[in-house]
Structure formats: structure tokens, C-alpha cells
C-alpha positions as CSV (number, residue, x, y, z in Angstrom):
1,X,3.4,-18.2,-20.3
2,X,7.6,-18.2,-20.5
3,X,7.2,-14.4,-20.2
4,X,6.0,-14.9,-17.0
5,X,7.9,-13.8,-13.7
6,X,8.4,-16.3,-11.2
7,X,5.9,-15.4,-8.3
8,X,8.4,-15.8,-5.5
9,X,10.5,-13.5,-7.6
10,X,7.6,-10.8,-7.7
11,X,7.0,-10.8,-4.0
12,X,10.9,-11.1,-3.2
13,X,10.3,-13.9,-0.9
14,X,12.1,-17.4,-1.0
15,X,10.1,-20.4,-1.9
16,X,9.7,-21.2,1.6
17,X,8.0,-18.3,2.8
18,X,5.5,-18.5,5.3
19,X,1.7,-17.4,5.0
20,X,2.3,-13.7,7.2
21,X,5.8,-13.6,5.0
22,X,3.8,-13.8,1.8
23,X,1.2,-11.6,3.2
24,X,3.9,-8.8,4.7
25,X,5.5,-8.7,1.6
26,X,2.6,-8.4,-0.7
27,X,1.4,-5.4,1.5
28,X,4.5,-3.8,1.5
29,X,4.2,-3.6,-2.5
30,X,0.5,-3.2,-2.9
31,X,0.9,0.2,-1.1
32,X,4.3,1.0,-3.1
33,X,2.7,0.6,-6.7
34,X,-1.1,1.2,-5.9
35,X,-3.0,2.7,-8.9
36,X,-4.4,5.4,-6.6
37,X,-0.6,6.8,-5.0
38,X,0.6,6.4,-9.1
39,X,-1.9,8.2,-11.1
40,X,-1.5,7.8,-14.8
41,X,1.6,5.6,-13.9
42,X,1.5,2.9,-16.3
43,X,4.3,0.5,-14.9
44,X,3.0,0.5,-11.5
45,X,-0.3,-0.3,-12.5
46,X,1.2,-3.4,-14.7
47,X,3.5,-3.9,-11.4
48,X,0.1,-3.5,-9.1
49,X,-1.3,-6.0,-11.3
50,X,1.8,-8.7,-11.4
51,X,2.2,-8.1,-7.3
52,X,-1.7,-9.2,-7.5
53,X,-1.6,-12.0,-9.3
54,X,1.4,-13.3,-7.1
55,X,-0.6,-13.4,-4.1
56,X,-3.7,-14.6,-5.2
57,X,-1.8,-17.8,-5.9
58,X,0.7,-17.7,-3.6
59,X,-1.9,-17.0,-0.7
60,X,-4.1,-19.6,-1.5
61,X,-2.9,-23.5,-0.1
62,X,-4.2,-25.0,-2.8
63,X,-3.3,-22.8,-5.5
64,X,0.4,-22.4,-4.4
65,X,0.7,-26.0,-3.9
66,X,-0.2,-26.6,-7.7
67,X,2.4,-23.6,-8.5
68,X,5.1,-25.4,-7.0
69,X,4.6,-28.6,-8.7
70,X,4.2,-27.6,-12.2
71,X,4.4,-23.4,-12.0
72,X,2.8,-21.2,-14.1
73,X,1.5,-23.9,-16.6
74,X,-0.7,-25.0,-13.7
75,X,-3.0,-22.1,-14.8
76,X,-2.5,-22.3,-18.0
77,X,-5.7,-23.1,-20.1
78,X,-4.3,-25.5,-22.8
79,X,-3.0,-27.4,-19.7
80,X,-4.1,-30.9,-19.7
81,X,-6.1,-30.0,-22.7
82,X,-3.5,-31.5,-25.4
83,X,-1.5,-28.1,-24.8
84,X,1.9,-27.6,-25.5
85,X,4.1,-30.4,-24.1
86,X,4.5,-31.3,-20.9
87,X,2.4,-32.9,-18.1
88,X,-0.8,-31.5,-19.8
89,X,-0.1,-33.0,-23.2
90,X,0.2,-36.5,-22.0
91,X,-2.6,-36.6,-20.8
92,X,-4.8,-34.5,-23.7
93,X,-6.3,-37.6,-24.8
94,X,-8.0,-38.8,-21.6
95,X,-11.4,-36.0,-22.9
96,X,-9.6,-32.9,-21.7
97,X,-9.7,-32.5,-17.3
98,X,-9.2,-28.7,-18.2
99,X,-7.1,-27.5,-14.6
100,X,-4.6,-29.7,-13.4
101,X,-6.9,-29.6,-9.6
102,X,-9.4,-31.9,-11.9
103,X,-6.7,-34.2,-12.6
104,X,-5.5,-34.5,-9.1
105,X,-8.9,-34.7,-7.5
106,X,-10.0,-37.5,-9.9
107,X,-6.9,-39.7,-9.6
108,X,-5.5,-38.6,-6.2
109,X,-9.0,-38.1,-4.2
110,X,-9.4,-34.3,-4.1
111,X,-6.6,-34.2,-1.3
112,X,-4.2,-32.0,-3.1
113,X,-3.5,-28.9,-1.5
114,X,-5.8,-29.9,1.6
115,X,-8.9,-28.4,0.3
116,X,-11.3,-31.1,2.5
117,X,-12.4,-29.3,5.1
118,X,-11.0,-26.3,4.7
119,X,-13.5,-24.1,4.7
120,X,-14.5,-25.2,8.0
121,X,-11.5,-24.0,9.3
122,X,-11.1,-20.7,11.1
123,X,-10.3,-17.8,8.7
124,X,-8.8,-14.0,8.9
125,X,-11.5,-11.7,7.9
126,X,-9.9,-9.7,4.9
127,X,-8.1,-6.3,5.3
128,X,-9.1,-2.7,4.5
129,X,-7.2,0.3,2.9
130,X,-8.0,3.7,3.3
131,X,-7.1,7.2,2.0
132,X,-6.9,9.5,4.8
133,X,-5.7,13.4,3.0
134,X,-4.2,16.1,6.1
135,X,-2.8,19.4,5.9
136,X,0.8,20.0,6.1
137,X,0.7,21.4,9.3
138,X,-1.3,18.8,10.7
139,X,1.2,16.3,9.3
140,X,3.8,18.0,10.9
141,X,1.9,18.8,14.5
142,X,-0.2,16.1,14.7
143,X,-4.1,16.1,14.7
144,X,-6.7,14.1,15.5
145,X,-9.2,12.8,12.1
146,X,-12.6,10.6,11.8
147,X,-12.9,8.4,9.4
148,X,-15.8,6.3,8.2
149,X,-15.6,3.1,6.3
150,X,-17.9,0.0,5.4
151,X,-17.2,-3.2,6.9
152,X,-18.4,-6.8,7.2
153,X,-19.1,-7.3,10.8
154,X,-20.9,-10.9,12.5
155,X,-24.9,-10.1,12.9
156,X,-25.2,-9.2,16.4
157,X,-29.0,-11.2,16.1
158,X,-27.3,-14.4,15.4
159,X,-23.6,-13.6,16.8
160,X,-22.3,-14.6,13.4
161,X,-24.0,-18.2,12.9
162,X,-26.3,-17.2,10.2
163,X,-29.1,-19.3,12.4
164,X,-32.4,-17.5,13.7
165,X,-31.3,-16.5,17.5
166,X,-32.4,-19.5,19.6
167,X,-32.1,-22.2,16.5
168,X,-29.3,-24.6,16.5
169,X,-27.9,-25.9,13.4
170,X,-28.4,-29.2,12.0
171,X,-25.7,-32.0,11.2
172,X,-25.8,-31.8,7.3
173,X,-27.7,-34.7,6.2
174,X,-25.3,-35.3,2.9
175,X,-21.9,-35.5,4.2
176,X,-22.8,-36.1,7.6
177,X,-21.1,-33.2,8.8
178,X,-17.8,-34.5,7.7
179,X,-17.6,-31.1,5.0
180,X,-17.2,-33.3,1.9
181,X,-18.7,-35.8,-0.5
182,X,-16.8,-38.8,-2.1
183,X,-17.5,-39.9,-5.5
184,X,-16.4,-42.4,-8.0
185,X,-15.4,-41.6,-11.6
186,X,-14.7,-44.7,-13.8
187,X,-11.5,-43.4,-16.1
188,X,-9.4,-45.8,-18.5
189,X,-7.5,-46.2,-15.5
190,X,-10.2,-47.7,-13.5
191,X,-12.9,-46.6,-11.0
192,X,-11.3,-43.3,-9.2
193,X,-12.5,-41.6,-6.1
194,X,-12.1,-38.0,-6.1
195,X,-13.4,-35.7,-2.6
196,X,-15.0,-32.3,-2.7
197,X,-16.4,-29.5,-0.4
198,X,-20.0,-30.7,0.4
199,X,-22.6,-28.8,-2.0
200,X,-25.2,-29.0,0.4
201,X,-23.5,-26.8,3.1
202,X,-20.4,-25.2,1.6
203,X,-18.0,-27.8,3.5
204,X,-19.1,-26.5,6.8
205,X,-20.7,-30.0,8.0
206,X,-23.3,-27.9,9.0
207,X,-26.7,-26.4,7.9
208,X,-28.9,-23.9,8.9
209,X,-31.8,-25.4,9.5
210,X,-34.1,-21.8,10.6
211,X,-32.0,-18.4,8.4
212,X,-31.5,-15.6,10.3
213,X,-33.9,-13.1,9.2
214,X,-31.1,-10.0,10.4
215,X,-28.3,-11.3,7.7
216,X,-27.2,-13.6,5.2
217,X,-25.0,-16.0,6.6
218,X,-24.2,-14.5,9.6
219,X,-22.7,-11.6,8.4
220,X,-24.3,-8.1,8.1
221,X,-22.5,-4.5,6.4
222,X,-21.6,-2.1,9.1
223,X,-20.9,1.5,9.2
224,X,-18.3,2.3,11.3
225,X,-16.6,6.1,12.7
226,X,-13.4,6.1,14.0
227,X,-11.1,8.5,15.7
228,X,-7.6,8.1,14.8
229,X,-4.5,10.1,16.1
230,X,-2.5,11.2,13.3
231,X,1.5,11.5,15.1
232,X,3.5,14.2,15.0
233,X,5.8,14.2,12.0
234,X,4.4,11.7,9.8
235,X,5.5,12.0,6.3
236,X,3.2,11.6,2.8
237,X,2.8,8.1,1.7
238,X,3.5,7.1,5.6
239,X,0.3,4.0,6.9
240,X,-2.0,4.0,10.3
241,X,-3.1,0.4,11.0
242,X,-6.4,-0.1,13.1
243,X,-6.0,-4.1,13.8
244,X,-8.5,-6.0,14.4
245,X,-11.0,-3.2,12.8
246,X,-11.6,-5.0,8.9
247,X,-14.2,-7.3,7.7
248,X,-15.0,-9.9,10.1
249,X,-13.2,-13.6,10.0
250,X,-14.9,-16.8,9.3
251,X,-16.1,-19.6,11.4
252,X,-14.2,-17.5,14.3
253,X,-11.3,-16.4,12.6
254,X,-10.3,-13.0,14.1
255,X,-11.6,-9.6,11.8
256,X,-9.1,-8.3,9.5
257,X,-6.7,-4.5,10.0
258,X,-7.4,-1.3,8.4
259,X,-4.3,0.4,6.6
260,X,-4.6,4.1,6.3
261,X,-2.4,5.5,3.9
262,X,-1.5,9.2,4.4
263,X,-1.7,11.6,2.1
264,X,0.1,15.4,2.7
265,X,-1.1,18.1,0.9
266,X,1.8,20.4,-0.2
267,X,2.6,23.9,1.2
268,X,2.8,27.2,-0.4
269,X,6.1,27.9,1.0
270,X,8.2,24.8,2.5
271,X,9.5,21.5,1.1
272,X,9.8,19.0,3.3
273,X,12.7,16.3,3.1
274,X,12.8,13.7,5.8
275,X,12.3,16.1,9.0
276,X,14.0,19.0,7.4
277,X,12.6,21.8,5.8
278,X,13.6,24.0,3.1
279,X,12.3,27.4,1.8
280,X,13.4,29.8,-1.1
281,X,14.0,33.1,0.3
282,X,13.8,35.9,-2.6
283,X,16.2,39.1,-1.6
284,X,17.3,41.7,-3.8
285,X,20.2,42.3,-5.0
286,X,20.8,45.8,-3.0
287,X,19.9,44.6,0.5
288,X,21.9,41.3,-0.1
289,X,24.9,43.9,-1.4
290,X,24.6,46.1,1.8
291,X,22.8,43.3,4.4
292,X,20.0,43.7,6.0
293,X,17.0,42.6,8.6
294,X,14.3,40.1,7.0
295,X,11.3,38.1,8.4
296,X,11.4,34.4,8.1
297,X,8.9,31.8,8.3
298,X,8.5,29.1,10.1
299,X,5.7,26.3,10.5
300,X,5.8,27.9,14.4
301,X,5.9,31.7,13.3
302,X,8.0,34.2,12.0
303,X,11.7,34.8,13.2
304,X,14.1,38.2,12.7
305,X,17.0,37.4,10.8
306,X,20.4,39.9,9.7
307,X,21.6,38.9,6.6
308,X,24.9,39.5,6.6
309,X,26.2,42.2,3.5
310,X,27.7,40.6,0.5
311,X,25.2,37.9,0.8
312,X,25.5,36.2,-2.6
313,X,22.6,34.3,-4.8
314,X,22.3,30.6,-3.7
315,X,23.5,31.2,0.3
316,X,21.8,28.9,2.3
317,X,21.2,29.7,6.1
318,X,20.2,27.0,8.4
319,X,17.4,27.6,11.4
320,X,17.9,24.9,13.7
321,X,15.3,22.9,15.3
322,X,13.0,25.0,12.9
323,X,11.8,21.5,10.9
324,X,9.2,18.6,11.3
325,X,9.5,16.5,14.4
326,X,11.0,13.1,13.8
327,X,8.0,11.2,14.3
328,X,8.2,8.6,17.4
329,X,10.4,11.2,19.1
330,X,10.4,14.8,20.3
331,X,13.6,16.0,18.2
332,X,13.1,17.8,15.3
333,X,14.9,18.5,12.0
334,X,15.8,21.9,10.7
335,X,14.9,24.4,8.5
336,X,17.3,25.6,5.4
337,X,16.8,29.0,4.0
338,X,18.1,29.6,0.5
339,X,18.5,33.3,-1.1
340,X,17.4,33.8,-4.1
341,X,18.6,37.2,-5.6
342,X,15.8,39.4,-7.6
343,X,17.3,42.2,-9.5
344,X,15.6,45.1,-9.8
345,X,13.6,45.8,-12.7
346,X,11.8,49.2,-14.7
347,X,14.5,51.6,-13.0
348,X,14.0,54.9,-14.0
349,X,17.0,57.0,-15.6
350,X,18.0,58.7,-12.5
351,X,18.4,55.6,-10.9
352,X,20.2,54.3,-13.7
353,X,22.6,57.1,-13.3
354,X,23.1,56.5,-10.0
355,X,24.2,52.9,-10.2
356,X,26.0,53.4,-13.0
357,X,27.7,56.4,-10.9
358,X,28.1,53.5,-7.6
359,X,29.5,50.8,-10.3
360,X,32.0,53.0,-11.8
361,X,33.6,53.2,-8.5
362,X,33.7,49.6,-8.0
363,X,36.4,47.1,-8.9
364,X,37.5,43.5,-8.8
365,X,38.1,43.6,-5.6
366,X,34.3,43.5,-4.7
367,X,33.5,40.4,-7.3
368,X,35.7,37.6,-6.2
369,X,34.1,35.2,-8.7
370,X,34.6,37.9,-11.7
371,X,38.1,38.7,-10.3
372,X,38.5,35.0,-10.3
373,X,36.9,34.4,-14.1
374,X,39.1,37.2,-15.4
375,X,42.4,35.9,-14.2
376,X,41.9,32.3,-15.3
377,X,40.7,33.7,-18.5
């Protein structure tokens, strides 16, 4: 596993990191590299995947707490299995434990990385992430959407206990509601005690003695309609969060957020950069020679414009106020307008004639960049 990256490293978080660190930073790069924003990307899909992996051990108490001690070869499955060297390979010949957690619960008493009890504690329902497509104009202006996603919400019937409505639960009868079972293991060290979550009611200390006949452990699928407000000048890519709106949290752990990522179609006409907008303007090459009055567009309609003569191909003219408001404010950027010079094409032969008639009377005078060209040459 020396290939490996270190999973601090992935998430770009010290070793220290908190829980919401670890979580903030993981988010940030789930969205960056998702498979579903980087179609047919391979290296953000193997990035997705690393950034995954990261947090599922990093997240977890018990997990991360093995990661620190002996890092990646904590997961590895030749550890503590006569494997290569190391911790795992001393202790090969005790009959193979398999994970290094087998090892510390049978010679440390299960308390490594606090798993008694824990799932007892309260506990953050998980998060959501949605796809939410707009118009560019609706990006730009604003707009109001629905949405409708699946969730895991608390049975209303038993408000999330799992218990038939007027039933109480029950003390569990094998751990007596302490969440976990001792046991002894005799090893060629001597008799061991090792402690694990309670089989007979998950760790919880409690049972249901009468099932709710609404939901399966007190929580029940939900289908839930939202409307959102989409701001005014939020860009592709950009994330909504509904908190408090995800699957529902455990033994009264609040519900999880929905993300909702963003996603802008494109427009026939405009690029958008940041809040400004640009547009190729095509003009040809006789109106941009002798100037003239055009029509612009603009996401808010259509402006007059004199383009002044000479004009040349590539001139950019800049409409201000014209672009995408900055989102969070009520200033907006500005719109760029770039000529693109079309020369005619199929002329007849009198026409021909007659520019060939207009070009004989022109000189270098009215080509600075040939005038220019010619004298460095």
C-alpha cells in the first residue's frame, strides 16, 4: 500500500483536523471532482474515488484512530496475518486476528477508538446532493425552482422510536442497557476481555419490545417538494444548501443539508466570465470601412450602436453595466462586444470592377498595419 497518499494529504487538512474540518473539506472536493460535473473525466473520477476513501476513514472515530497509529497498513489485509513486516507480522503466528480492531479489542477490551456505546450517541442524519439545471437567463435574473427529492425522515406514528405509538421500550435484557457485552478469550497471553456493541439491540441499551407497524426502526422514506430561490447572478458549478432538510439524524441527532449544485445551460449568443459578458459581433468589411448603425444584444434587449468607420477586425466595444449581476449585490458586470469582419463573398463582375476601381484609388495611407509591414520589410 506505499503507493498510497497520505489521507490528511488528500483532504489538505492537518492531522489535527477537527470532525466539521474533515467534513468541510471533503465537501469542498467531492463537488470539485464529482463523476457527474466531469463526465468521461478519468482523473477526477480516480480523484473522486481517493477524496472518498479519505473520508470514510478519516470520518469515522474508530477508523481514523487506527489510521493514526499504524496508517494505511491498518487496512491492509495481510495485516496481522503474517504480512509483510511490521506490527502485523509479529504477531502472524498467534491464528491470524485479520484487522488490527480484532487485535485491540481482544487484548485492549474493545475500547480503541471509543466504539462502546457509540451508537447510542446522538448522530447527524447524512447529507444530500442534488442536480438542479436553469436557463441562462434565469441564472443571471434569478428564478424561483421546485425540486423533489427522497429522504429519510422519523415516522411521525412513532416520532422516530421505532416503538408502536403508546409502547415504551424495554431495558435490553443482555447488556442491561449498558450498549455492550464483555467477553473473555483465553490467548497465549492469558484470559483477555474484549467489549463489543450489544447484538441484541445494536448498542442502543434498548429494545423494542412492541415494532411499529408504520416503519422499520423509526424511520420511514419521505417525498418531499421544495421551493428554492435561485439568486440573481449565480454562476454554473455555483451550490444552494437547504440545512437541516437531509435524511433524518439518529437517536436525536439533528437531519442532515441538501447541497444543490447548479448547472447553467449555455446561450446561443453570450459567454459569460465572472459577471461579464462577451459576444462576437460579425460586421462586414464595407460597413466597418465606412461605419455604421447596428443592433446589439443584450440579456435586457437590444441597444443602437454607431460603429465608428475604420472599425478594424478584432475591436472590442464595451456596454457597461450590460453583464450578469454580481450575485449578493445589485452591481453588475459589463458586456464586451467583439467585431468580427465577414468579407463579402460570390460578388458579381461589376462589383468586382467597382472595388477594384475604389482600391486603385487607395493607398498606404489608409492601411496603417500594411504601411507599417511594408516599411519594416
Amino acid at each position: 500500500m506505499a503507493d498510497k497518499r497520505d489521507y490528511y494529504e488528500v483532504l489538505g487538512v492537518p492531522k489535527g483536523a477537527s470532525e466539521d474540518e474533515i467534513k468541510k473539506a471533503y465537501r469542498k472536493l467531492a463537488k470539485q471532482y464529482h463523476p457527474d460535473l466531469n463526465p468521461g473525466d478519468k482523473t477526477a473520477e480516480a480523484k473522486f474515488k481517493e477524496i472518498s476513501e479519505a473520508h470514510e476513514i478519516l470520518s469515522d472515530p474508530e477508523k481514523r484512530a487506527k489510521y493514526d497509529q499504524f496508517g494505511h497498513a491498518a487496512f491492509d489485509p495481510s495485516f496481522g496475518a503474517g504480512g509483510a513486516g511490521g506490527f502485523g507480522g509479529g504477531f502472524g503466528g498467534f491464528g491470524g486476528f485479520g484487522d488490527v480492531g480484532d487485535i485491540f479489542e481482544t487484548f485492549f477490551g474493545g475500547g480503541f477508538g471509543g466504539r462502546s456505546g457509540s451508537s447510542n450517541r446522538p448522530q447527524k442524519g447524512e447529507d444530500i446532493e442534488l442536480t438542479l439545471t436553469v436557463t441562462f437567463e434565469e441564472a443571471a435574473f434569478g428564478c424561483q425552482k421546485e425540486i423533489r427529492y427522497r429522504t429519510r425522515d422519523l415516522c411521525k406514528a412513532c416520532k422516530g422510536t421505532g416503538a408502536k405509538n403508546g409502547t415504551e421500550l424495554e431495558t435490553c435484557s443482555q447488556c442491561g442497557g449498558r450498549g455492550f457485552v464483555t467477553t473473555t478469550q483465553r490467548t497465549i497471553l492469558g484470559s483477555m476481555q474484549s467489549q463489543r456493541p450489544c447484538p441484541a439491540c445494536g448498542g442502543k441499551g434498548k429494545r423494542i419490545k412492541v415494532p411499529c407497524p408504520e416503519c422499520h426502526g423509526g424511520i420511514k422514506a419521505a417525498d418531499k417538494t421544495k421551493v428554492i430561490t435561485v439568486p440573481a447572478g449565480i454562476d454554473d458549478r455555483q451550490s444552494l444548501t437547504l440545512r437541516g432538510q437531509g435524511n433524518a439524524g439518529a437517536n436525536g441527532g439533528p437531519a442532515g443539508d441538501v447541497y444543490i449544485i447548479i448547472r447553467v445551460q449555455p446561450h446561443k449568443l453570450f459567454e459569460r466570465r465572472g459577471s461579464d459578458l462577451y459576444c462576437r459581433y460579425p460586421l462586414s468589411a464595407i460597413d466597418a470601412a465606412l461605419g455604421c448603425e447596428v443592433v446589439i444584444p443584450t440579456l435586457e434587449g437590444k441597444v443602437k450602436y454607431t460603429v465608428p468607420e475604420g472599425t478594424q477586425n478584432g475591436a472590442t466595444f464595451r456596454f457597461r453595466g450590460k453583464g450578469v449581476t454580481r450575485i449578493g449585490t445589485k452591481n453588475k458586470g459589463d458586456l464586451f462586444v467583439t467585431v468580427e469582419t465577414e468579407i463579402p463573398k460570390r460578388l458579381s463582375k461589376k462589383q468586382k470592377e467597382d472595388l477594384r476601381a475604389v482600391a486603385a484609388t487607395l493607398g498606404d495611407k489608409n492601411f496603417e498595419k500594411r504601411k507599417q509591414f511594408n516599411d519594416q520589410m
